[in-house]
C-alpha positions as CSV (number, residue, x, y, z in Angstrom):
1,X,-55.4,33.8,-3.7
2,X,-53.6,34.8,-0.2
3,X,-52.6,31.7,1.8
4,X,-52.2,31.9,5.5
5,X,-50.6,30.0,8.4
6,X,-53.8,30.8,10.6
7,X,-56.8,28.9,11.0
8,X,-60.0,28.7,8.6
9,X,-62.1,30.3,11.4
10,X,-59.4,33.0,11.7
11,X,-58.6,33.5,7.4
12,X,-62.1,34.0,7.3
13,X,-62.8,37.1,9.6
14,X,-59.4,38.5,8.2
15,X,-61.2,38.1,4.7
16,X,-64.7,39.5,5.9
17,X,-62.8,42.4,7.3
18,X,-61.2,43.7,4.9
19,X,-63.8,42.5,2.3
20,X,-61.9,40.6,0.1
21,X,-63.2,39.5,-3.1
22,X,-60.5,36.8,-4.0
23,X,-60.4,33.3,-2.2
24,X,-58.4,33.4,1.2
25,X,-57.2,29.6,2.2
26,X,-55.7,28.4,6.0
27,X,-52.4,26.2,5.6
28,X,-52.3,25.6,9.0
29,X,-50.1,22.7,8.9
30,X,-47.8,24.7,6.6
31,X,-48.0,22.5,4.1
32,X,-48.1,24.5,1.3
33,X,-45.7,27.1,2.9
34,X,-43.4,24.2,2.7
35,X,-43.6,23.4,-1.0
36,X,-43.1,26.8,-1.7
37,X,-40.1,27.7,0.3
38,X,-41.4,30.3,2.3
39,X,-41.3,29.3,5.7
40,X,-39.6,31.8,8.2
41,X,-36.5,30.5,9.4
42,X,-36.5,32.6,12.5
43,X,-39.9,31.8,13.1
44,X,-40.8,28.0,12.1
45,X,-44.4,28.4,13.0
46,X,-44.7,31.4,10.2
47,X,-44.6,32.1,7.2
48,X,-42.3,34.9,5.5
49,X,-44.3,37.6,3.4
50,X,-44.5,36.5,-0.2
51,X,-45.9,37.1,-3.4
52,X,-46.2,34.9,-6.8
53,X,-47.8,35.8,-9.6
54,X,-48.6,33.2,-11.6
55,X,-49.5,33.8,-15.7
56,X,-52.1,31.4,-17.6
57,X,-50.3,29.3,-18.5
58,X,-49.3,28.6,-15.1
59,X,-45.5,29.7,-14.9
60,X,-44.5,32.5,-12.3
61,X,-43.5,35.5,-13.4
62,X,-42.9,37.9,-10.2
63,X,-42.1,36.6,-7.0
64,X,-41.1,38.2,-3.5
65,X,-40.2,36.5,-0.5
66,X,-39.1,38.5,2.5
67,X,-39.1,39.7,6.2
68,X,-41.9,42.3,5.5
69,X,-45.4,42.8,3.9
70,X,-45.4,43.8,0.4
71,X,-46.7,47.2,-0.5
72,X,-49.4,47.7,-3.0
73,X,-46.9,50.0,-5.4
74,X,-44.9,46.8,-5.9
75,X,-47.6,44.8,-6.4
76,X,-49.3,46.9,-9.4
77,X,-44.9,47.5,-10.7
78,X,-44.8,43.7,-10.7
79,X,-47.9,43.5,-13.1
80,X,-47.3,46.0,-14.8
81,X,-43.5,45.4,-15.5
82,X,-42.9,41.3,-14.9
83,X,-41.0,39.4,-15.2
84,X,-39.0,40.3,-12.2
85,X,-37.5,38.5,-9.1
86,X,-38.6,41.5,-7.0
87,X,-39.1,45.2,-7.4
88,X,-35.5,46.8,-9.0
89,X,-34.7,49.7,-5.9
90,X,-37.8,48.7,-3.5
91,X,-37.1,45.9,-1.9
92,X,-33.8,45.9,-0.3
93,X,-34.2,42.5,0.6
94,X,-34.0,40.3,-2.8
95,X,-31.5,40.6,-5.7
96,X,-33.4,41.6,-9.0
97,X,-33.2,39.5,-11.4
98,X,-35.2,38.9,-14.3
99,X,-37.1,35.3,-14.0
100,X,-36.2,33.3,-17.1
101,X,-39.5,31.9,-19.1
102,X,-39.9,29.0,-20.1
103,X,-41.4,30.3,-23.9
């Protein structure tokens, strides 16, 4: 699921464009940017670039908040490899650290 800060009208011709198969939802009250931390403190009306992935059971196990998209490398390392704060040499941006389950 990819969250955005922009409108439905606008998530949706993001989504048709780049033919997304997974559901792409509009937070444009930020709402649930809010509950997850990630708004962008230099720019309040944004949201910073983040990633959760979230396991079955419902506990995340790879997340990535920062100032810049995500690339796809770190995506597939993340669930390949999780879990893990961020990618270990990739992200410049986070500390890696391992996220502690809750087994």
């Amino acid at each position: 699921m990819l969250i955005s800060v922009d409108p439905v009208e606008t998530s949706k011709k993001f989504a048709d464009k780049l033919g997304l198969e997974f559901l792409v939802a509009s937070d444009p009250e930020l709402r649930v940017i809010d509950q997850w931390g990630v708004r962008n403190p230099a720019t309040p009306e944004l949201a910073l670039h983040s990633v959760f992935i979230v396991d079955g059971t419902g506990v995340i196990i790879y997340r990535k908040v920062a100032r810049r998209r995500v690339k796809s490398q770190e995506i597939l390392w993340a669930l390949q490899r999780s879990p893990y704060a961020c990618c270990p040499g990739s992200c410049g941006e986070t500390i890696c650290e391992p996220i502690t389950r809750a087994d």
